[in-house]
C-alpha positions, 0 to 999 in steps of 0.5 A, a space after each residue: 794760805 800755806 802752812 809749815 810743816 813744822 812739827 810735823 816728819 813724813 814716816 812714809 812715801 806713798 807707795 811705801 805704806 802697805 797691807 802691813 801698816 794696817 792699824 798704825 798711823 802714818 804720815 805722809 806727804 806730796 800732791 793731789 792727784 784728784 779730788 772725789 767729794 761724796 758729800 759726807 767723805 772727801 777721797 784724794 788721790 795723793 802722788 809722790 815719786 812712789 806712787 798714788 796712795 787714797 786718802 779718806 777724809 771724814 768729818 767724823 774723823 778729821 773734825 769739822 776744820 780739816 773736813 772743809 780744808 779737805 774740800 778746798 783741795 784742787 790737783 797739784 796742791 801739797 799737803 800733809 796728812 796724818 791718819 790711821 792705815 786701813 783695809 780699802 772700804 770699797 773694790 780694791 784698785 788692782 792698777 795701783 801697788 796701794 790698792 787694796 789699802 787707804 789712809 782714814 785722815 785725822 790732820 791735814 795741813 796745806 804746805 802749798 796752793 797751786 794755779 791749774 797746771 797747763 796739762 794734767 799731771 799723768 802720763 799718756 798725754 797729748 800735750 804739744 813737746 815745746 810746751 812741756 819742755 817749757 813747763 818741764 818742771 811740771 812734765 817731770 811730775 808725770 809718774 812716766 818720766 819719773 819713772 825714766 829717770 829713777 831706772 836712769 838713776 838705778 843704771 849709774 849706781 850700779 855701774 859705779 858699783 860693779 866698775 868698782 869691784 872690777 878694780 876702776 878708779 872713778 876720777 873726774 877729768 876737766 871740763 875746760 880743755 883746749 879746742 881740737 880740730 878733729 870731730 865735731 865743732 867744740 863748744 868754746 868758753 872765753 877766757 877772762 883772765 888771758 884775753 883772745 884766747 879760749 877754752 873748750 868744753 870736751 866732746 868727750 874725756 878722751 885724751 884726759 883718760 889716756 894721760 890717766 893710763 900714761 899716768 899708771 891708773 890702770 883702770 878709769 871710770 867717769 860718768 862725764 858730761 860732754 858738749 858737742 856743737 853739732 848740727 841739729 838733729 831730732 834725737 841729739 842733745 848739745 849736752 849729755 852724758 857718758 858713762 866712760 872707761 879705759 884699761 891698761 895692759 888690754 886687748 879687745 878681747 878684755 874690753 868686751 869681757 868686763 862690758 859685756 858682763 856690766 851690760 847683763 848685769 844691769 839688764 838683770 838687776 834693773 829690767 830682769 832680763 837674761 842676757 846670753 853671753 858671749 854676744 856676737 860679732 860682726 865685721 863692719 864690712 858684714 854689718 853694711 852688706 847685710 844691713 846697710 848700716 854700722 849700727 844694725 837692728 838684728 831683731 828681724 831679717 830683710 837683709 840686703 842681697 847683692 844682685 850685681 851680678 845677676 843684672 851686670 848683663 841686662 837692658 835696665 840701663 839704671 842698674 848697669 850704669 850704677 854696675 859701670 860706675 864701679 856701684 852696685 845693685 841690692 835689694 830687699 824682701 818685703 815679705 808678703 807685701 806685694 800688695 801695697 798699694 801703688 800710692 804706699 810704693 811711691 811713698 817709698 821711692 819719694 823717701 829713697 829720693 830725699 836720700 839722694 837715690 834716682 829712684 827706687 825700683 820694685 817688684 810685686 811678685 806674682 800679684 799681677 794678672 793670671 799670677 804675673 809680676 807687676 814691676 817698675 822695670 820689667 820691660 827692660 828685662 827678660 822673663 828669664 832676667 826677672 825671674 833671675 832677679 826674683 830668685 836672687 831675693 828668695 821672692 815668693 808670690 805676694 812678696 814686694 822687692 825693692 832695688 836701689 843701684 847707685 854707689 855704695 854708700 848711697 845704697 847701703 843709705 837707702 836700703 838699710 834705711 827702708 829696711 828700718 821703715 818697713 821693720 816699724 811698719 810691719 811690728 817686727 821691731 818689739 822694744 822688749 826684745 833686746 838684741 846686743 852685737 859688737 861690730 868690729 873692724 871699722 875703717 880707720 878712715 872715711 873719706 871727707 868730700 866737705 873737706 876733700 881728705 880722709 878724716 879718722 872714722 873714729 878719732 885721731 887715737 884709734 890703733 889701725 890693726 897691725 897688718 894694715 900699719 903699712 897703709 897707713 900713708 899710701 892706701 888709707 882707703 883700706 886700713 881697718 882700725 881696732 875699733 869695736 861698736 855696741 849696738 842695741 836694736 839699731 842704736 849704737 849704745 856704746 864705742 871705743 878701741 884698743 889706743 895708739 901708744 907708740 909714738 912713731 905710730 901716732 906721728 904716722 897717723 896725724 901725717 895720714 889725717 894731714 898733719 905736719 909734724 908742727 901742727 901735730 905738735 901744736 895741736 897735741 904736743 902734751 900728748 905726744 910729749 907724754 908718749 916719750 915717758 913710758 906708755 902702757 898699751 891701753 883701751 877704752 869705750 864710752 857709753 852714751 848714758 842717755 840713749 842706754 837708759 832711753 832703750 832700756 826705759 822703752 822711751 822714744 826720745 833721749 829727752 824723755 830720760 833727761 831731767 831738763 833737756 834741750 829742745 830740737 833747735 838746742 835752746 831751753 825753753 825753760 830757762 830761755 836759754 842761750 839769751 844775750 848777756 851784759 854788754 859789761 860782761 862782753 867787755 871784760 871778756 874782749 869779746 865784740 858782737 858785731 851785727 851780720 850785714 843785711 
């Protein structure tokens, strides 16, 4: 039978009783961990978000009515104890930050019972995720997830206050916007008061927070949550978080000042870890030949080598029909694994072909017979072409090369993403070891096969570097933006760039996406309207909070630093999320469901 706390005030959490409160009486409070009964004492393990403190409990002590309630604990119980703090009477505990201490029980009262939990409460389980996702306000007991969100916690309010002493206004931004085509897909919410039309939520605060800078604020801070109705991925959430920003009278170079200083400060203050300044800069162009990515993990090399032109002239038809297509050769150094077994090689060339290569050529270098080298391809080349291509990659004996030859982008793909895939395989990718880089230069536009036009890389707002601006309409493929990435170990943490705010250059910009000047204003005449009235020049970037706190935690999904996230198909099995609704409540929305046809 539950009991009332009434009376009672818990003095301490766990782990906040110390070595110094010996002799004192304390109470405290929070779930049973584990119960030991040794017949004359009862020892229970107490958990609360702090930690596990012992606690003893002797007839002697306690009397006969507590002893046996003591003895009907079972583990997730909460309970109320009151008792004197000790020196531990057996081996301290040097796992436990109240090792060296315990609690001798005088009064314990049962605030709650507790059915047998569907997993235990401790961390390092093997539980199934859509289990504990559905049980999640159990999962969050664990200490590892509390611990997550206690640094995730610690990583808002100190961006709040250093963006506070840097002169930032944290303002809140709407959540019900309207719907714009670029980017992904908006989540839409009805409108019951203005029938058939809709409200969106925003995938980001971007035009709020540039109205902000029309509107004089000068400095803008928000930590926002955003909506993005995106096609399903292992490690993206339908809602997150943002940690978001935007300045007045600024270029790229004060942009990364104030993040780069916010970035050590919170390494310093949350995990103790230096973080040297200034921290380096990469084009994005440099980022894909060396890397094969846009977001690279500098931790370790394997970097991609270009090779075009050591084989433009060989027999091996696959590269010089990928060269003539206007593609190219690369490949990587797999140090010292010439050795892989043949059935590992083709692991390799089946991930390259889920990519969407042919195929995935390869060279073990000298671990043929008598010190030859065992390739996929050697027939088609001369030793001399072989030892050309071995000497391009710096191949040395037990060295394993891997090649792709296809259009760019399919290359940098496939390489960049095998380069991750052996970095994991071999340790080199160590989560303590942080490695920042800002890629800068990013292209203004990607070119959009679905769509069959060039689509904004980044967003509609972006500033093409000024002596591009004469592209703009004619040679889009080449126009480079003021856009800048921060990147964490292969994560890109943050993004943003220096804003349009001349008028006739963003009318220029929506023509290049495609817009008539009647659509442009349609879709953004606040904006543009706001732009006739005095815009400062202004920047901005934004955080995803999660991913930040993911990597800082040492977590390996952003699930496991949210309190109750979405599982992989964007449904919560917790709430049973989304479910259908009265078909009253669809009436007064004028919304129909109509059944697809088998």
């Amino acid at each position: 039978m539950a009991e009332s706390m009434k009376g009672l005030h818990r003095t301490h959490r766990c782990t906040e009783v110390s070595s110094q409160n010996i002799g004192e009486t304390v109470t405290v409070m929070g779930w049973v961990q584990k119960r030991r009964n040794l017949g004359g004492m009862i020892f229970i393990d107490l958990r609360d978000r702090s930690g596990i403190l012992q606690l003893v409990f002797d007839e002697n002590d306690c009397g006969e009515a507590a002893f046996e309630k003591a003895g009907t604990l079972r583990s997730e119980f909460v309970i109320a104890v009151t008792g004197k703090v000790e020196k531990r009477s057996g081996a301290t505990n040097s796992n436990l930050v109240t090792g060296d201490i315990e609690v001798r029980a005088l009064a314990i009262r049962i605030l709650s019972q507790s059915e047998t939990p569907p997993f235990p409460i401790e961390d390092g389980i093997a539980t199934r995720e859509d289990l504990r996702l559905k049980y999640r306000y159990l999962d969050l007991r664990r200490p590892e997830l509390q611990k997550n969100l206690m640094l995730r916690s610690k990583v808002a309010t100190l961006s709040r206050q250093f963006m506070a002493k840097e002169g930032f206004l944290e303002i809140e931004t709407p959540m019900l916007g309207k719907s714009t085509p670029e980017g992904a897909r908006d989540y839409l919410v009805p409108s019951r008061v203005h029938p058939g039309t809709f409200y969106a939520l925003p995938q980001s605060p971007q035009l709020f927070k540039q109205l902000l800078m029309v509107s004089g604020y000068d400095r803008y801070f928000q930590i926002a949550r955003c909506f993005r109705d995106e096609d399903l991925r292992a490690d993206r959430q339908p809602d997150f978080t943002q940690m978001d920003m935007e300045l007045s009278f600024v270029d790229e170079e004060d942009i990364m000042d104030i993040n780069e200083r916010l970035l050590q400060y919170l390494f310093k203050e949350i995990l103790n870890v230096d973080i040297e300044l200034p921290i380096p800069r990469m084009p994005w162009q440099e980022a894909m030949d060396r890397f094969g990515s846009d977001k690279p993990d500098i931790r370790f090399g394997m970097e991609l080598k270009d090779v075009s032109s050591v084989v433009k002239d060989c027999g091996f038809s696959v590269f010089t029909n990928a060269l003539e297509a206007g593609g190219s050769v690369r490949g990587i150094n797999v140090e010292g694994q010439g050795n892989m077994p043949r059935k590992k090689i083709d692991a390799l060339i089946d991930m390259a072909k889920g990519m969407g290569a042919k195929g995935l050529a390869y060279i073990c270098v000298g671990c043929g017979e008598n010190g030859a080298h065992k390739s996929s391809f050697a027939k088609f080349m001369t030793p001399e072409e072989m030892e050309a291509l071995v000497a391009a990659l710096d191949g040395k004996e037990g060295d394993l090369l891997l090649f792709a030859a296809d259009k760019n982008s399919l290359v940098y793909n496939v390489l960049g993403s095998l380069r991750l895939e052996m970095g994991n395989r071999l340790g080199l990718m160590k989560k303590d070891d942080f490695k920042f880089l800002w890629v800068t230069e990013f292209p203004q536009f990607e070119y959009s096969e679905e769509e069959d036009r060039f689509v904004a890389m980044h967003h509609p707002f972006t500033m093409p570097m000024e002596e591009d601006l004469d592209k703009l309409e004619s040679d889009q493929g080449s126009v480079r933006a003021r856009a800048y990435d921060i990147v964490l170990n292969g994560n890109e943490i943050g993004g943003g760039s220096i804003r349009i705010h001349q008028d006739d250059i963003q009318a220029k910009m929506f023509r290049a996406l495609g817009f008539t000047d009647e659509q442009a204003q349609e879709q953004f005449g606040f904006l543009l309207n706001a732009f006739k009235y005095g815009v400062p020049p202004h920047g901005g970037l934004a955080y995803g909070l999660d991913r930040l706190a993911m990597i800082m935690a040492g977590a390996d999904s952003i699930r496991d630093v949210i309190a109750f996230p979405k599982a992989k198909d964007a449904s919560d099995l917790m709430m049973e999320a989304p479910a259908e609704v009265e078909p009253k409540q669809l009436e007064e929305l004028h919304i129909a469901c109509v059944p697809e046809e088998e």
